[in-house]
C-alpha positions in Angstrom: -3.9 -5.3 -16.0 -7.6 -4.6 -17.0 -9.5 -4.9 -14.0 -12.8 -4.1 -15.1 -12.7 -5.5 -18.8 -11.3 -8.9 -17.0 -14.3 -9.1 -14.6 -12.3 -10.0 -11.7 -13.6 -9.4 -8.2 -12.1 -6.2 -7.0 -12.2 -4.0 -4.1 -11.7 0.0 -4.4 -9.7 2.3 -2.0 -12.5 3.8 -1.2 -14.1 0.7 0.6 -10.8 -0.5 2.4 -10.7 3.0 3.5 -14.4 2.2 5.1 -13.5 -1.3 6.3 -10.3 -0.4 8.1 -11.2 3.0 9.2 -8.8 4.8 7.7 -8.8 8.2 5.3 -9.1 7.6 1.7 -6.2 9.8 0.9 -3.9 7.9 2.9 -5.3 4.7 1.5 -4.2 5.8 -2.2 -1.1 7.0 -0.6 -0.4 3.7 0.8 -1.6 2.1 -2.9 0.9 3.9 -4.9 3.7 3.6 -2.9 2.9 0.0 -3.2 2.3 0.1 -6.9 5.3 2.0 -7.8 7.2 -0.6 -5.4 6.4 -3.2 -7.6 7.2 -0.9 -11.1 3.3 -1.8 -11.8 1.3 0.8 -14.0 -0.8 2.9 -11.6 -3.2 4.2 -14.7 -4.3 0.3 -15.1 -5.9 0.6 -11.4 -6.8 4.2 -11.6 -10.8 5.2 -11.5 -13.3 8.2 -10.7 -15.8 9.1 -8.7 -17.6 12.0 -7.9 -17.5 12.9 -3.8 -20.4 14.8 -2.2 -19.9 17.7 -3.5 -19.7 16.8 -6.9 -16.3 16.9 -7.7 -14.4 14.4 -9.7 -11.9 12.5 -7.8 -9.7 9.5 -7.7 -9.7 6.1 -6.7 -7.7 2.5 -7.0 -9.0 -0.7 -7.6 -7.2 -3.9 -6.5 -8.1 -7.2 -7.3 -7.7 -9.8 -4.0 -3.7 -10.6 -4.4 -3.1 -6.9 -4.6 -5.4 -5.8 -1.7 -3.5 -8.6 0.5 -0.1 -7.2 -0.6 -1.3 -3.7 0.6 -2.6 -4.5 3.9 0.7 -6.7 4.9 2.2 -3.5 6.3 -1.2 -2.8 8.2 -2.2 -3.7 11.2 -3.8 -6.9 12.7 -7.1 -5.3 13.2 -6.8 -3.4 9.3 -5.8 -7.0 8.0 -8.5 -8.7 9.2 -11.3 -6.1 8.5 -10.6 -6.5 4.9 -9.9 -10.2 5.1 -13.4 -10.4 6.1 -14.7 -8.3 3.3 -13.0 -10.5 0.9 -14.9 -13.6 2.0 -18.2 -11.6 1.8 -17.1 -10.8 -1.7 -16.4 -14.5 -2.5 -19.5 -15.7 -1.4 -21.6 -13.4 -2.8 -23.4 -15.1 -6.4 -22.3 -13.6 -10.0 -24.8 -12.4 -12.3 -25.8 -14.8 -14.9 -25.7 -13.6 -18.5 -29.6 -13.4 -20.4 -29.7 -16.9 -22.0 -32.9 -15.8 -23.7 -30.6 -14.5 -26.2 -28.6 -17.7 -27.4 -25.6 -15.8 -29.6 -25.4 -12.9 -27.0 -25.5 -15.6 -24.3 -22.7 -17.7 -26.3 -20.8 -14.5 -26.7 -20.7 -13.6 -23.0 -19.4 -16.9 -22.2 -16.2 -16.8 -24.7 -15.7 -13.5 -23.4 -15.5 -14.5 -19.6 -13.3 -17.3 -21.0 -10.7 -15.3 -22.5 -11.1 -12.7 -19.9 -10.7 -14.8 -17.1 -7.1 -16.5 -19.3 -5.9 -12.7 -19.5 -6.6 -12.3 -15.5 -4.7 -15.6 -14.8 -1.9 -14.7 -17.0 -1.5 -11.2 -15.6 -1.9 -12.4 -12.0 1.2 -15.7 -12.5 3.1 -12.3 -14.3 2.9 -10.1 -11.2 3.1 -12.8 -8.4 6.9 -12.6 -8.2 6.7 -8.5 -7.8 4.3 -9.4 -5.1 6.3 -11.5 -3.3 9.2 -9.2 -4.1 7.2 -6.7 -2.0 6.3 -9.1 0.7 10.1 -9.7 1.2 10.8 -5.7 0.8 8.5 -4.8 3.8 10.5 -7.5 5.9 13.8 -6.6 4.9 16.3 -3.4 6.5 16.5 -0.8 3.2 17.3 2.3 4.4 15.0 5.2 3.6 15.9 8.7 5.3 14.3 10.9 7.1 13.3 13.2 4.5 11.7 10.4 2.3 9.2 9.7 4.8 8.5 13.5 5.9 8.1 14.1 2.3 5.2 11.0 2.5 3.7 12.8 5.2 3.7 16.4 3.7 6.1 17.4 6.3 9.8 18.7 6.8 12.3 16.5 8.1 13.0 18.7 11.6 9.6 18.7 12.2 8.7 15.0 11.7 12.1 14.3 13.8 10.7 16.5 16.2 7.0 14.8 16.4 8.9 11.6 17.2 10.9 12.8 19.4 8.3 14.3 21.3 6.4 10.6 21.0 9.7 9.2 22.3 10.7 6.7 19.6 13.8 8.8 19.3 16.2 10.9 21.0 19.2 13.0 20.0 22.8 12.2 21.0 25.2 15.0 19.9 24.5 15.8 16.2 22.8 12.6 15.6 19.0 10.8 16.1 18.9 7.4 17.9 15.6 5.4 18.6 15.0 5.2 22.2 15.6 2.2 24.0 11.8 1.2 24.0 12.1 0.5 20.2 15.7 -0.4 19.4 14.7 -4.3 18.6 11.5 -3.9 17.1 12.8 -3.6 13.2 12.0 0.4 12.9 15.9 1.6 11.8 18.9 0.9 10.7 22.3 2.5 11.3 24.0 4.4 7.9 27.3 4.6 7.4 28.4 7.5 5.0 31.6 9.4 4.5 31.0 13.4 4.4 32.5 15.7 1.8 35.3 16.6 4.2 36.3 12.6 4.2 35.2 12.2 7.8 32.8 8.8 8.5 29.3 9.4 9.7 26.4 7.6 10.8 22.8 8.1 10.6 19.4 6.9 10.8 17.7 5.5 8.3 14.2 4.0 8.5 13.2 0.1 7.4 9.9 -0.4 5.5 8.4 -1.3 8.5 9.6 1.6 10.2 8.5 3.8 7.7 4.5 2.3 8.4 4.7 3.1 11.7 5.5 6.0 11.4 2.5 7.0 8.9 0.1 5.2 11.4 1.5 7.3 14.2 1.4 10.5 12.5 -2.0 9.8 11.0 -3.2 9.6 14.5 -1.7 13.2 15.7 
């Protein structure tokens, strides 16, 4: 989807880093993993800017149904900072095109038309791989530990070992439990696998919602 050649209201990760207070590079973290999630093409959102020191570097930009997707996993207070920011955004007036210029005037309006046809058809397209995504961040899939160190630029034993020093797990023999303080809250799931020697095994494996946490947690230390 063209964003910008539509003329859709959009907001950039830079500016729901600002609203919610978090960093940018965590923000387009969050934004791909969503993206990919939904087997969209991350190019179509992609964008430049240069930071202070005059360096190129990139951004995202989401139109509202996106944005809204993004911030499910958030929390309350995230959610409804850029809530907020959307209905500023929707009440602020659009330019009007120069109508001293009839033909340009004319032309501007059958552009906006078609554009806004092409937005419309590319939002009904991707609402089912939103709501897909909605369902995906309620649901129990089983992502290791590994996938989520990996996230966080970390090794495995040492994000096991930043939550077990933050108590949401514990070990018991070879294997990582949560503690009983966050056993009902969604975070995990228990995997079943059968090693190489044909022996069962169990392990930890984190929901999408676990996974969240777990960024917001670490982001903090």
């Amino acid at each position: 989807m063209e964003l910008m050649k539509a003329n859709i209201q959009t907001m950039s990760s830079r500016e729901i880093a600002e609203v919610t207070g978090k960093d940018h590079k965590n923000v387009k973290r969050d934004i791909l993993s969503m993206l990919d999630s939904l087997s969209v093409d991350r190019l179509s959102f992609e964008r430049t800017y240069l930071d202070k020191q005059n360096r190129k570097q990139t951004m995202y930009l989401l139109d509202k149904e996106y944005t809204l997707a993004l911030v499910t996993g958030y929390n309350v207070a995230f959610r409804m900072a850029v809530i907020k920011r959307w209905q500023e955004l929707e009440n602020q007036q659009p330019a009007l095109p120069d109508f001293s210029d009839p033909v340009a005037a004319a032309r501007a309006w059958a552009d906006a038309k078609e554009s806004e046809q092409k937005a419309l058809s590319d939002l009904e397209e991707a609402k089912p791989k939103i709501e897909y995504h909605d369902k995906v961040l309620a649901t129990e899939n089983g992502i290791t530990t590994t996938e989520v160190a990996s996230e966080l630029g970390l090794s495995a034993i040492k994000l096991n070992r930043i939550l077990e020093s933050m108590k949401i797990q514990r070990k018991i023999g070879n294997r990582w439990v949560l503690t009983a303080a966050n056993l009902d809250k969604g975070y995990a799931v228990e995997s079943t696998f059968v090693d190489d020697g044909g022996k069962s095994r169990h392990s930890l494996k984190w929901t999408e919602k676990g996974r969240k946490f777990i960024n917001e947690l670490v982001e903090g230390v």
